[in-house]
SEVOLO-70256 format. One record per residue: residue number from 1; x, y, z of N, C-alpha, C, O in turn; residue in one letter. Coordinates in pm, 1 decimal. Layout:
N
<r NUM, <X, Y, Z>, <X, Y, Z>, <X, Y, Z>, <X, Y, Z>, a>
...
//
This chain:
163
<r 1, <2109.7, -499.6, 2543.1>, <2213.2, -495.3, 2645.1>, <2321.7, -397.7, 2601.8>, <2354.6, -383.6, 2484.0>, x>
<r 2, <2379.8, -325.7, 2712.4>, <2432.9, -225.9, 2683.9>, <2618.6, -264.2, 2677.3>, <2655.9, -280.2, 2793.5>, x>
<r 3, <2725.0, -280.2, 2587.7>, <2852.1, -293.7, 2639.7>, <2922.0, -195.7, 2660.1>, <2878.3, -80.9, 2651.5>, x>
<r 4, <3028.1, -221.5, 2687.0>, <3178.7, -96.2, 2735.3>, <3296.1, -123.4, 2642.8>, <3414.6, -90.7, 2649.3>, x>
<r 5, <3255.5, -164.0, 2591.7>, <3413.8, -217.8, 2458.2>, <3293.8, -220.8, 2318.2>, <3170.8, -216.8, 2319.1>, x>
<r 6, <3389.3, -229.2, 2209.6>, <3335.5, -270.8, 2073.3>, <3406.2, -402.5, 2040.6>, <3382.3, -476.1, 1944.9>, x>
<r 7, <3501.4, -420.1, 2141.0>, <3509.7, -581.8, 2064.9>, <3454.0, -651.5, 2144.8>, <3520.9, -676.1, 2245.2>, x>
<r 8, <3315.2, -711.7, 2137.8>, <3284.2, -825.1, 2236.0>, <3320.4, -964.2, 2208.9>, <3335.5, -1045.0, 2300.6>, x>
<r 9, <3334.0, -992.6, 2092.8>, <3364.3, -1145.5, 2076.2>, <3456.1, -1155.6, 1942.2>, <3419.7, -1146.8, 1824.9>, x>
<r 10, <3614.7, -1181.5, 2006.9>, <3671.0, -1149.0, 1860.7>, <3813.4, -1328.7, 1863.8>, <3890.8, -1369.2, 1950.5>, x>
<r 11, <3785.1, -1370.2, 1748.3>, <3837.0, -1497.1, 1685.3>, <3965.4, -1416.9, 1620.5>, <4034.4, -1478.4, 1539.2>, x>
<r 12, <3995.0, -1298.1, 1650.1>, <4091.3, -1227.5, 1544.8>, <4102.9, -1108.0, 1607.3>, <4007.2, -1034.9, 1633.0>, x>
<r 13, <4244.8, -1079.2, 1639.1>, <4280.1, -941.4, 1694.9>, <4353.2, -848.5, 1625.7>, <4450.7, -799.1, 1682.1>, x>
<r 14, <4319.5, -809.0, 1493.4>, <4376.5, -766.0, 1375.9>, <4379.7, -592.0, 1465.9>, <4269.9, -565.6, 1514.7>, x>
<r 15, <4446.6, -524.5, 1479.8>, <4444.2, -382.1, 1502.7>, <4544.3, -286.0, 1425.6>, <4661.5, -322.3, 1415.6>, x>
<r 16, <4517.7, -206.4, 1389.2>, <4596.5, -106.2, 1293.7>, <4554.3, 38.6, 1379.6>, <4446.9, 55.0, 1437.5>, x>
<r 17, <4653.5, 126.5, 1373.3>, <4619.6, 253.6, 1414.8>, <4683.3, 342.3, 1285.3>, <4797.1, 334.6, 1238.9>, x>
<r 18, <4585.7, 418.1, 1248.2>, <4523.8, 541.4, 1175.8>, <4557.8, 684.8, 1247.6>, <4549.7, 699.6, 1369.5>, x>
<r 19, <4594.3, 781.6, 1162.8>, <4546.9, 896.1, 1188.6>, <4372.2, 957.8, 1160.7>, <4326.6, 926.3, 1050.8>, x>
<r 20, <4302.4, 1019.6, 1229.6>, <4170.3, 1044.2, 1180.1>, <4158.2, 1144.8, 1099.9>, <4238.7, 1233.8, 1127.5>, x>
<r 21, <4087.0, 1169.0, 1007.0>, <4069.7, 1288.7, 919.3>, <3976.9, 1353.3, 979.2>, <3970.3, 1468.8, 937.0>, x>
<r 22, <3904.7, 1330.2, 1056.5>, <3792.7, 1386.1, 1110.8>, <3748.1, 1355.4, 1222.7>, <3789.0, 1241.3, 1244.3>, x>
<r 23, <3672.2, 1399.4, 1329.0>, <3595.9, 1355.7, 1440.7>, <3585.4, 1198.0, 1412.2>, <3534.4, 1173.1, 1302.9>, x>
<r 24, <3611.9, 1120.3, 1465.4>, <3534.5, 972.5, 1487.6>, <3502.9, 965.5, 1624.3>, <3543.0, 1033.6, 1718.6>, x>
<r 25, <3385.2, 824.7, 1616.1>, <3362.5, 805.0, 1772.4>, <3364.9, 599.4, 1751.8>, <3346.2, 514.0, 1665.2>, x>
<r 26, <3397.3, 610.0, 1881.9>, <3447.8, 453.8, 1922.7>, <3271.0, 376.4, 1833.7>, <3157.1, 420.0, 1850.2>, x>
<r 27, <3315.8, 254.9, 1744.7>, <3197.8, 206.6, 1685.7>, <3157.0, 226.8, 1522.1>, <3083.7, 159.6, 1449.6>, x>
<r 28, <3235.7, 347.1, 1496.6>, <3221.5, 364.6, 1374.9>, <3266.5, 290.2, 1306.9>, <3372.1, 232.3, 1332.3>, x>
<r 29, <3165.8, 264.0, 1154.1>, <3263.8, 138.9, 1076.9>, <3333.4, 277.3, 986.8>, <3266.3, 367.4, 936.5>, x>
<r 30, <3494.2, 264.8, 982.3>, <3535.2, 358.0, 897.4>, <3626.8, 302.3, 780.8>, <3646.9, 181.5, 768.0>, x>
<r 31, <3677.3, 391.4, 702.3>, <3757.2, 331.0, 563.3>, <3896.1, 450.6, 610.1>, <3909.3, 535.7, 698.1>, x>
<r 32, <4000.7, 387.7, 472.4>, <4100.1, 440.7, 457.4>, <4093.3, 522.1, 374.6>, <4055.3, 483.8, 263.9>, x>
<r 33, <4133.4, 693.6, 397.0>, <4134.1, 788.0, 320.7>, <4217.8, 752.6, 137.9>, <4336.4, 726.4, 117.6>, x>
<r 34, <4121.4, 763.4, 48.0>, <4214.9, 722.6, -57.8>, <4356.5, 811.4, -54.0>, <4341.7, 924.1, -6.7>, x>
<r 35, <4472.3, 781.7, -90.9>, <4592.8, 820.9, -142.0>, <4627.0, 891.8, 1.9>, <4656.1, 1011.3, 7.8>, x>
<r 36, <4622.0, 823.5, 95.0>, <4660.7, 905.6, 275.0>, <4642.8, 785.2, 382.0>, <4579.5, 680.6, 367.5>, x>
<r 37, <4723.3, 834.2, 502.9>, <4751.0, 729.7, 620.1>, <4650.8, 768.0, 708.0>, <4676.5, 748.9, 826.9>, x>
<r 38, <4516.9, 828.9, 674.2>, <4413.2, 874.3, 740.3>, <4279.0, 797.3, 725.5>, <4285.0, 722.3, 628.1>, x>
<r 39, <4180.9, 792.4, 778.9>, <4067.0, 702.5, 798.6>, <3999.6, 830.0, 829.5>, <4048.8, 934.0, 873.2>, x>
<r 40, <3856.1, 797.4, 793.1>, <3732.2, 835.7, 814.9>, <3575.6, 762.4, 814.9>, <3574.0, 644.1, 780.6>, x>
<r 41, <3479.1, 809.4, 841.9>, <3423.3, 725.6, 857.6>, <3342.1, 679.2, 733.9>, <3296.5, 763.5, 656.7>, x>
<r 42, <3326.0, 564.3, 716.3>, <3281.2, 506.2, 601.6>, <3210.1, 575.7, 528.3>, <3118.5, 599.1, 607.2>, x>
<r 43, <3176.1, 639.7, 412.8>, <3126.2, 757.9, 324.6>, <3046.6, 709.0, 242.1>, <2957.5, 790.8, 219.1>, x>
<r 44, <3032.7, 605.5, 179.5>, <2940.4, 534.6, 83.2>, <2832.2, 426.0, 132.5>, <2850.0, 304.8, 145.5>, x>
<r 45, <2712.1, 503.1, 157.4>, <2574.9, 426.4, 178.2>, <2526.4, 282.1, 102.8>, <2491.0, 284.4, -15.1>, x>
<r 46, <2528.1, 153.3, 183.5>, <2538.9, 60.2, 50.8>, <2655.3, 10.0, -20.9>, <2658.5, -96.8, -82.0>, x>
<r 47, <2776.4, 116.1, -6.6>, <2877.8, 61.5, -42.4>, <2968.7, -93.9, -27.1>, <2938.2, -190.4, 43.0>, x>
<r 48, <3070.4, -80.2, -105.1>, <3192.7, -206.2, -67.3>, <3214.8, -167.5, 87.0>, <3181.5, -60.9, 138.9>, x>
<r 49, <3265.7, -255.3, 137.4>, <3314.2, -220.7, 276.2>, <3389.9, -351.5, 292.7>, <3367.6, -460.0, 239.0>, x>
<r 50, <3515.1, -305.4, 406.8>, <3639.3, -371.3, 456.3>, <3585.4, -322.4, 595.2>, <3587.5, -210.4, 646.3>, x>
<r 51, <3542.7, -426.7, 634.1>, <3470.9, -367.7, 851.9>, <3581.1, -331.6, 877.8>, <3667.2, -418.6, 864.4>, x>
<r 52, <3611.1, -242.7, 908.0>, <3692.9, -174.8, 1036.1>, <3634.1, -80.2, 1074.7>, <3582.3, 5.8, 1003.5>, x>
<r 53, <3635.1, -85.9, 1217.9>, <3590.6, -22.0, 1316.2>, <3680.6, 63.1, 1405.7>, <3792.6, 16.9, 1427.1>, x>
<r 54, <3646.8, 187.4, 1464.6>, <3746.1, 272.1, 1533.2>, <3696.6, 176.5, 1703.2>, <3586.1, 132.7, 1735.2>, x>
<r 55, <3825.0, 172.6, 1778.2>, <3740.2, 121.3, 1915.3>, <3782.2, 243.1, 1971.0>, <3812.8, 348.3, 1914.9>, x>
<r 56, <3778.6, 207.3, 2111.9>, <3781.8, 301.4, 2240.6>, <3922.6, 303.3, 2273.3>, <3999.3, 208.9, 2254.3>, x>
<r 57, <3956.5, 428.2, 2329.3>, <4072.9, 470.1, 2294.0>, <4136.2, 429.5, 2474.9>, <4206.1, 509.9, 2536.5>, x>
<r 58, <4097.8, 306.7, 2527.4>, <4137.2, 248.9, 2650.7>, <4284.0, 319.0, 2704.7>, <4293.5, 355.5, 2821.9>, x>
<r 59, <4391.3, 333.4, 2613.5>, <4501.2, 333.6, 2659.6>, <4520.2, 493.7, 2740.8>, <4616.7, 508.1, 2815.8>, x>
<r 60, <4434.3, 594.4, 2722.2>, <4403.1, 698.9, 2784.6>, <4304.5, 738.6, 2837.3>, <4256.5, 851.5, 2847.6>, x>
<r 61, <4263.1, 607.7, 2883.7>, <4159.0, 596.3, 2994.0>, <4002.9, 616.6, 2940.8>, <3897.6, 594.1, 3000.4>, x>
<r 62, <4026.2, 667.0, 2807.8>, <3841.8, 681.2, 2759.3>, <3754.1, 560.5, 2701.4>, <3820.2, 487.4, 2627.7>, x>
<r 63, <3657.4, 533.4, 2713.4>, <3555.1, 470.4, 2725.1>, <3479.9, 500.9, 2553.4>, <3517.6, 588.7, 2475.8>, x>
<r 64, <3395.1, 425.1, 2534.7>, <3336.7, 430.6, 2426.8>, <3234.5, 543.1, 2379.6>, <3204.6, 561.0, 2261.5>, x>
<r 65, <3191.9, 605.9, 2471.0>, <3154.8, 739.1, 2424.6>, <3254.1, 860.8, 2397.7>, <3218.8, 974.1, 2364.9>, x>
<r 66, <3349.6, 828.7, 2412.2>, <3509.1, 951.7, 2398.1>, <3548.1, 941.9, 2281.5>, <3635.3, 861.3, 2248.8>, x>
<r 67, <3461.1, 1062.3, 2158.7>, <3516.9, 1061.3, 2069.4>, <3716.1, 1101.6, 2033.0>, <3791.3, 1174.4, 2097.8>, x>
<r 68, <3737.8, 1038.5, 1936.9>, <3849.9, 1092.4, 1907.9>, <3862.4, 1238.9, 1813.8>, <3769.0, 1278.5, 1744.1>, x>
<r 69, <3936.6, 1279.4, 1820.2>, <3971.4, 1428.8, 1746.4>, <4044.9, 1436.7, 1614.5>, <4159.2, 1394.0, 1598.6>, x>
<r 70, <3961.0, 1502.5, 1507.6>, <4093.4, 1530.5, 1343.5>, <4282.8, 1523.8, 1407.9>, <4339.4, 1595.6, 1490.4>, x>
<r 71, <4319.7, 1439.6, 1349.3>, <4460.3, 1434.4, 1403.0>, <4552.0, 1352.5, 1495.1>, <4673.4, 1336.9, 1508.7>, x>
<r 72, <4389.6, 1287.7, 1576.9>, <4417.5, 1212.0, 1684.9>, <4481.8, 1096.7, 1642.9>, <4473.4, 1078.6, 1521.4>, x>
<r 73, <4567.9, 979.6, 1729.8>, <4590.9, 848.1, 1604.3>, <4443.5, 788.0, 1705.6>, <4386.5, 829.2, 1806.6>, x>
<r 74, <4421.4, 639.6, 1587.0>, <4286.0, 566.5, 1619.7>, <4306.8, 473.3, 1642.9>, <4382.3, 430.8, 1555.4>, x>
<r 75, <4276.5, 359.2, 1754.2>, <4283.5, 210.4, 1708.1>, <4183.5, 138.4, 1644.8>, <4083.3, 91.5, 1698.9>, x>
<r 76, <4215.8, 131.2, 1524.4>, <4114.1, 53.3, 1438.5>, <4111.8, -114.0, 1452.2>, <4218.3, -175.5, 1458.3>, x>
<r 77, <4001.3, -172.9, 1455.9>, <3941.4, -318.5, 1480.4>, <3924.9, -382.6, 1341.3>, <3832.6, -327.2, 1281.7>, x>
<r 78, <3993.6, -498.3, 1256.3>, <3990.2, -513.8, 1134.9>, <3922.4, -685.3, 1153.8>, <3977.6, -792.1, 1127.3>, x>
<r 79, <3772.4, -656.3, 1214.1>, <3711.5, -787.6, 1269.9>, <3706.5, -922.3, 1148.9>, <3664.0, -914.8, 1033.6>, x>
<r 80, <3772.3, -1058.5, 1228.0>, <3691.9, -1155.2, 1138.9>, <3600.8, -1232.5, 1100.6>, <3523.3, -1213.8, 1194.3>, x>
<r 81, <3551.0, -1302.9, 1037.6>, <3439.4, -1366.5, 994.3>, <3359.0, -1408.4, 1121.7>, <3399.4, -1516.7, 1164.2>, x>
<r 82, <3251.0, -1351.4, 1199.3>, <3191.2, -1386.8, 1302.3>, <3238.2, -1334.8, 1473.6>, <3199.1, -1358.7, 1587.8>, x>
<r 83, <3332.5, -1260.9, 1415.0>, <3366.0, -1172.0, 1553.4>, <3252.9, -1059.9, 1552.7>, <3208.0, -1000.7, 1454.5>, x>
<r 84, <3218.8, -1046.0, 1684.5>, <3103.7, -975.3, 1714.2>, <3172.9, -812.0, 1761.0>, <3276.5, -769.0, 1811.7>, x>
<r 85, <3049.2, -761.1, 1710.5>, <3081.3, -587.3, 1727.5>, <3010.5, -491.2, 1754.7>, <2930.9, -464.1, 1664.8>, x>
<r 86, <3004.5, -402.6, 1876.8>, <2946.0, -318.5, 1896.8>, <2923.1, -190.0, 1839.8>, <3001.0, -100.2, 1871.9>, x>
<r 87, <2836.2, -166.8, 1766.0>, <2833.9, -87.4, 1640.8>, <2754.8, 37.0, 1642.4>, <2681.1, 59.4, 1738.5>, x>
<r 88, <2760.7, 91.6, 1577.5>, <2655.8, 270.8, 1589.7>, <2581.7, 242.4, 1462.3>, <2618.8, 237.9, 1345.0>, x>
<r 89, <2453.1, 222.7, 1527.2>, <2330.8, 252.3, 1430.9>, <2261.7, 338.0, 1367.1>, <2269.9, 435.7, 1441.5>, x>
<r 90, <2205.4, 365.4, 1288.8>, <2168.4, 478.5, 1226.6>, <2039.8, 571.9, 1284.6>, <1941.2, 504.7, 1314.9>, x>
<r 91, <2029.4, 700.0, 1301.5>, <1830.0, 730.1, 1366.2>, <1733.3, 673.2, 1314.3>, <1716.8, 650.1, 1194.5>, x>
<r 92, <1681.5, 654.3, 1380.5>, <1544.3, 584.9, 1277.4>, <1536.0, 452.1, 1235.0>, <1439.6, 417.1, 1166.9>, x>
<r 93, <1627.0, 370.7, 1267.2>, <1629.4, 229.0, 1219.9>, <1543.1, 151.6, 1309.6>, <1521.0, 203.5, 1419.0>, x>
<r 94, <1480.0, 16.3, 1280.1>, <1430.9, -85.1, 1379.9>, <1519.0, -204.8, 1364.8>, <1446.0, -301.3, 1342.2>, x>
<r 95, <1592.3, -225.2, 1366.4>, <1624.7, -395.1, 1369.3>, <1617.1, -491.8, 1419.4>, <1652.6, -502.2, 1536.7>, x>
<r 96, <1552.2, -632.4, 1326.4>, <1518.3, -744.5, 1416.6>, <1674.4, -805.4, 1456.4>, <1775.4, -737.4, 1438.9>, x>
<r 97, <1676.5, -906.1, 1497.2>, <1756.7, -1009.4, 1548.5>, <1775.4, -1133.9, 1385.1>, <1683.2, -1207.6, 1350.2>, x>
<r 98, <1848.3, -1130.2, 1346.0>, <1895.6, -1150.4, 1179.5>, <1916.9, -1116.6, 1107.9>, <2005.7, -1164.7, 1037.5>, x>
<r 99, <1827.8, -975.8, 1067.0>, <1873.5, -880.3, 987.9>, <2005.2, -863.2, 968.5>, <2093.3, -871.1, 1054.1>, x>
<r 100, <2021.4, -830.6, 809.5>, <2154.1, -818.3, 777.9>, <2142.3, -630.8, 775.8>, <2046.1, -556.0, 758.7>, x>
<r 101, <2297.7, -603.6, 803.5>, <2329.6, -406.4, 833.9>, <2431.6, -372.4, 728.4>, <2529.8, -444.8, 712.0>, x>
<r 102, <2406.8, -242.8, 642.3>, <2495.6, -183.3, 568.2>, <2552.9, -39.0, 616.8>, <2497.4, 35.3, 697.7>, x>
<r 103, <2663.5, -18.1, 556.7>, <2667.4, 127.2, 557.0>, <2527.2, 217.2, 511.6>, <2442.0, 207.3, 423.3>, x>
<r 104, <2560.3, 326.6, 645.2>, <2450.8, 438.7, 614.1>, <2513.8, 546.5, 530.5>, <2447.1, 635.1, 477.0>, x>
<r 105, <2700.7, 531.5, 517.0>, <2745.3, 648.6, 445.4>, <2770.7, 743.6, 524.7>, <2789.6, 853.9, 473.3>, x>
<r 106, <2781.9, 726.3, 722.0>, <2799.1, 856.2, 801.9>, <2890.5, 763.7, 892.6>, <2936.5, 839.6, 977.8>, x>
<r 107, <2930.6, 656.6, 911.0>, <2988.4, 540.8, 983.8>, <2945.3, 497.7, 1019.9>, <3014.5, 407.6, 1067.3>, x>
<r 108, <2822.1, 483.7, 1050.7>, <2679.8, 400.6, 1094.0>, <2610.6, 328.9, 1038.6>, <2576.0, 384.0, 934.1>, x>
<r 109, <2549.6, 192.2, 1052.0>, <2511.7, 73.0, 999.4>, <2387.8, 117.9, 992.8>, <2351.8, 204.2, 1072.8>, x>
<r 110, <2285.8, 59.4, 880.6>, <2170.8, 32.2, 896.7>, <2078.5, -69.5, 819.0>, <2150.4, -133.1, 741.9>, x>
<r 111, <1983.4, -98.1, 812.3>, <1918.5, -229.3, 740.9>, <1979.6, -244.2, 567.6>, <1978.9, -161.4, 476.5>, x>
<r 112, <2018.8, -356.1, 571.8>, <2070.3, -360.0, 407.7>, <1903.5, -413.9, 327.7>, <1818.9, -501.2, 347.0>, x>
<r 113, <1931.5, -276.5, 213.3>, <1824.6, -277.9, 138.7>, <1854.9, -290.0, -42.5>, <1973.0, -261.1, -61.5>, x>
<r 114, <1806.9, -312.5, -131.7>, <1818.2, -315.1, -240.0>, <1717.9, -266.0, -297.6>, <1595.1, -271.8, -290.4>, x>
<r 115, <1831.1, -194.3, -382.4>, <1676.3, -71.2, -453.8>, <1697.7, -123.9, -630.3>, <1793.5, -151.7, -702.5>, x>
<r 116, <1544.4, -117.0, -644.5>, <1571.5, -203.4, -809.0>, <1634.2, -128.5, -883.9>, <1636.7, -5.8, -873.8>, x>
<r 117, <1707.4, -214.0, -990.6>, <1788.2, -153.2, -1081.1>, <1766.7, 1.9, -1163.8>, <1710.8, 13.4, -1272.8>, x>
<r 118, <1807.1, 79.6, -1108.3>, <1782.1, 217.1, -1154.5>, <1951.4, 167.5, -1226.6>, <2034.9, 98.5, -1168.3>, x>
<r 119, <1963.5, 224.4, -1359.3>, <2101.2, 235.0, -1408.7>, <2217.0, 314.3, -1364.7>, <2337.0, 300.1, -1388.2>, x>
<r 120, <2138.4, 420.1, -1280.0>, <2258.4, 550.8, -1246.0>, <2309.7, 536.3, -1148.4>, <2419.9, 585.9, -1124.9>, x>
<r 121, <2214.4, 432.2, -1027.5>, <2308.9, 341.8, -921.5>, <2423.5, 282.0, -953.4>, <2430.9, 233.1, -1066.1>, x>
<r 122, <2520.4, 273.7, -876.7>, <2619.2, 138.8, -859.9>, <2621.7, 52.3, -831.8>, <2548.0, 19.8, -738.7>, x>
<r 123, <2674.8, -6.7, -869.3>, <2593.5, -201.4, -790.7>, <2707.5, -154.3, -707.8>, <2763.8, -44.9, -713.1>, x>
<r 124, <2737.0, -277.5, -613.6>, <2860.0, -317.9, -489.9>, <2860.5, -448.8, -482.5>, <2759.1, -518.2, -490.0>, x>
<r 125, <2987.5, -494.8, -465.6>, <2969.0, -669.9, -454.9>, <2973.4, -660.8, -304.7>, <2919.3, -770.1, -287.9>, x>
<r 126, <2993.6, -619.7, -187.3>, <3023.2, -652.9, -56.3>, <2949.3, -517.3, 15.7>, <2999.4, -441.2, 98.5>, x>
<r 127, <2812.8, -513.1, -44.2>, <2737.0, -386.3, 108.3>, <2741.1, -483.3, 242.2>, <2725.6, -408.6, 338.8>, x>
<r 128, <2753.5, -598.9, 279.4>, <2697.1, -624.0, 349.2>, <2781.8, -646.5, 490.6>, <2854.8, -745.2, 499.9>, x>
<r 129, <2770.1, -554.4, 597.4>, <2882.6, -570.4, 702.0>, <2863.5, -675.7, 817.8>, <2957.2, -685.4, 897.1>, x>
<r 130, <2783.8, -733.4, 831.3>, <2706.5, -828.8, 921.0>, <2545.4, -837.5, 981.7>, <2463.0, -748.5, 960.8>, x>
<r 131, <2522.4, -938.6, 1045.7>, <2442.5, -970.1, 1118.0>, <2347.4, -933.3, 1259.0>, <2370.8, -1003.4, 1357.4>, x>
<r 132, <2255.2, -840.1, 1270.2>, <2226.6, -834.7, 1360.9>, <2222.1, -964.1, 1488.2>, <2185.9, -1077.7, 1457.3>, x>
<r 133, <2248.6, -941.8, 1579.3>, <2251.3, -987.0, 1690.5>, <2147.8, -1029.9, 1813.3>, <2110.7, -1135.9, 1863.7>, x>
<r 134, <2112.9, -839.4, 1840.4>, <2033.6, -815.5, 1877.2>, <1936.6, -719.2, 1825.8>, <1979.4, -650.3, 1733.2>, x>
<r 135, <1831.8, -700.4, 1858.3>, <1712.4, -634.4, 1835.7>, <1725.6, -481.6, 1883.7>, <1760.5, -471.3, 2001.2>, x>
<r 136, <1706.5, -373.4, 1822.0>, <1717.3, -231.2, 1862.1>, <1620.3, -143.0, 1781.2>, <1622.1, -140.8, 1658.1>, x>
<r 137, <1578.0, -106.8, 1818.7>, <1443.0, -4.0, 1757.4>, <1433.1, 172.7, 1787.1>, <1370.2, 233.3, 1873.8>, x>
<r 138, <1534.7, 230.4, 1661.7>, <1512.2, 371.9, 1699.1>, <1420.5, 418.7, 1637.4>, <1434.4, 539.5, 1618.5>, x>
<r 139, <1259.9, 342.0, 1564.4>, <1192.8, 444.0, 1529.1>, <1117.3, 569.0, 1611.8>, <1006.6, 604.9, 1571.6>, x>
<r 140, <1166.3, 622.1, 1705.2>, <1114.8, 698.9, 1773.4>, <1230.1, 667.2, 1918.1>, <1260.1, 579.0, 1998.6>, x>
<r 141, <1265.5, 817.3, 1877.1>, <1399.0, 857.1, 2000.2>, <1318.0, 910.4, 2126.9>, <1221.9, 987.1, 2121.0>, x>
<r 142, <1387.3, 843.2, 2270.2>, <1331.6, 838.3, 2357.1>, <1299.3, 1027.6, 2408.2>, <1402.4, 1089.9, 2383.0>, x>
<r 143, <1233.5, 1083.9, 2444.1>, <1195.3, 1199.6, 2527.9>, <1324.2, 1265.3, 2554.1>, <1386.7, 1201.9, 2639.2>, x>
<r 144, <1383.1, 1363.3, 2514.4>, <1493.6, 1443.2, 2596.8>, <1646.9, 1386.4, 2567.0>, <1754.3, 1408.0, 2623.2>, x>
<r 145, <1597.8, 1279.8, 2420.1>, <1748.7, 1221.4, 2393.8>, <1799.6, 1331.3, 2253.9>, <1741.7, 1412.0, 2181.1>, x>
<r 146, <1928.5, 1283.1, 2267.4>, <2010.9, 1374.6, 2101.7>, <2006.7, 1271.0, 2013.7>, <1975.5, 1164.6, 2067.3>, x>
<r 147, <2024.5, 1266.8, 1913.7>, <2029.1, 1218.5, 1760.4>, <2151.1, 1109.1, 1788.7>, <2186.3, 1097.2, 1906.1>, x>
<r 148, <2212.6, 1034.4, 1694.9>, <2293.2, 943.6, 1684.7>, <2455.6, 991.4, 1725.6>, <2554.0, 917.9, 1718.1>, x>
<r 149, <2454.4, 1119.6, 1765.7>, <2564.1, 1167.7, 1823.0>, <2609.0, 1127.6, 1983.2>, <2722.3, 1115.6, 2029.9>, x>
<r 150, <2508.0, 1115.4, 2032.9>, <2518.9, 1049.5, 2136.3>, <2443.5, 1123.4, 2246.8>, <2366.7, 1203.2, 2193.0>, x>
<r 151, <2433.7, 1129.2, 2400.2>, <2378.6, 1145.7, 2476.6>, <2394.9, 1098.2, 2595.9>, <2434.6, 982.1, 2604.9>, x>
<r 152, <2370.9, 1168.3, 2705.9>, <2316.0, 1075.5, 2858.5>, <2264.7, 995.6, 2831.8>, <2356.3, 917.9, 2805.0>, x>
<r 153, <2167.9, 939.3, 2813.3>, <2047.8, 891.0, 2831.5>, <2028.6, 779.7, 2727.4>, <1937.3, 701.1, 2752.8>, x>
<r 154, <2092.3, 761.0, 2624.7>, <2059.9, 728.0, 2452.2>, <2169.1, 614.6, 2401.6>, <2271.0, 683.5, 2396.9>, x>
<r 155, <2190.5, 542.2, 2379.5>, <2297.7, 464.8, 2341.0>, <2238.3, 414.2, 2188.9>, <2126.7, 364.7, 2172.4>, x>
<r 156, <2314.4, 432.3, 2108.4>, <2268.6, 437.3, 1998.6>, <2341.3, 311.4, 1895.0>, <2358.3, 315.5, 1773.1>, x>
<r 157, <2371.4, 214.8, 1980.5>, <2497.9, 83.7, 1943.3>, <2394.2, -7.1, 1923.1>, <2284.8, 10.6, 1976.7>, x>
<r 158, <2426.2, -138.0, 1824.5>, <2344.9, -224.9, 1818.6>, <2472.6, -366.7, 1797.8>, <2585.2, -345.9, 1752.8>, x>
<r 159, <2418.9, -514.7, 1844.6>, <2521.4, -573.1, 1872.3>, <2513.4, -647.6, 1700.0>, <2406.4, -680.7, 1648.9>, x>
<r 160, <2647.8, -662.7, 1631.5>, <2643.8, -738.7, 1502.2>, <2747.1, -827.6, 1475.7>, <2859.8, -800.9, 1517.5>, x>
<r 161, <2718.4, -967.9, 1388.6>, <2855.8, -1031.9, 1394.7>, <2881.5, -1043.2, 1250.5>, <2790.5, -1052.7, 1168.1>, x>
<r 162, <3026.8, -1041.8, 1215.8>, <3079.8, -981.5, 1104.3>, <3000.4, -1090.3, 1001.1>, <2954.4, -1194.6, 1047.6>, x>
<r 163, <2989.4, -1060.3, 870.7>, <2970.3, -1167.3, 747.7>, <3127.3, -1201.4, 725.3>, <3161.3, -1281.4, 638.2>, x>
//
């Protein structure tokens, strides 16, 4: 099912607005630029993560496909424990309905995986940003769609509720 907001179900209306360091688009899970009043989108695959999410920039009329611009301010979503979120998935992912989602490292969620102890990895105590919801399957992008950037045709959101 397709929504028009990223907050669909929220127990907590935590909002902070950011300057962006970069392009974001409504859905991204993003972080705070170290040592700056700027956000970007989450950079570490697997990483720690603090969910916040950029939403839709409603108050000037745009909708969730209206990215924001380097410079723009953002309203960021600082969801709580079981508030549900409309999220940007990664290409290529399948997800069932339970599956747990991590950072992909581009602001986009995807299946949380654990790779055996190689030493030169980092561990993380908190990859884990929530719960799939629903079921979404991009192994194979539909005919005439664009990549996770977005599209006519393509919606590339999957529904998750926070851990």
């Amino acid at each position: 099912m397709a929504y028009n907001t990223i907050k669909v179900k929220k127990y907590s209306d935590v909002i902070e607005e950011y300057v962006a360091a970069a392009a974001i688009t409504p859905g991204m899970l993003v972080e705070v630029v170290a040592g700056a009043e700027t956000i970007q989108a989450h950079s570490t695959s697997g990483g720690n993560t603090l969910p916040m999410f950029a939403l839709e920039d409603e108050m000037q009329g745009n909708d969730i496909n209206d990215d924001y611009a380097a410079a723009d301010p953002v309203q960021v979503w600082i969801p709580y424990r079981g508030d549900m979120v409309y999220v940007l998935l990664r290409d290529e992912e399948n997800i069932a309905i339970g599956d747990w989602v991590m950072s992909d490292g581009e602001g986009k969620v995807r299946e949380f995986s654990v790779t055996a102890g190689d030493s030169a990895e980092a561990e993380y105590m908190y990859p884990i940003v929530g719960q799939a919801v629903e079921a979404k399957d991009l192994s194979t992008l539909p005919e005439g769609s664009e990549s996770s950037a977005g599209g006519d045709y393509y919606n590339p959101r999957i529904l998750i509720r926070i851990l």
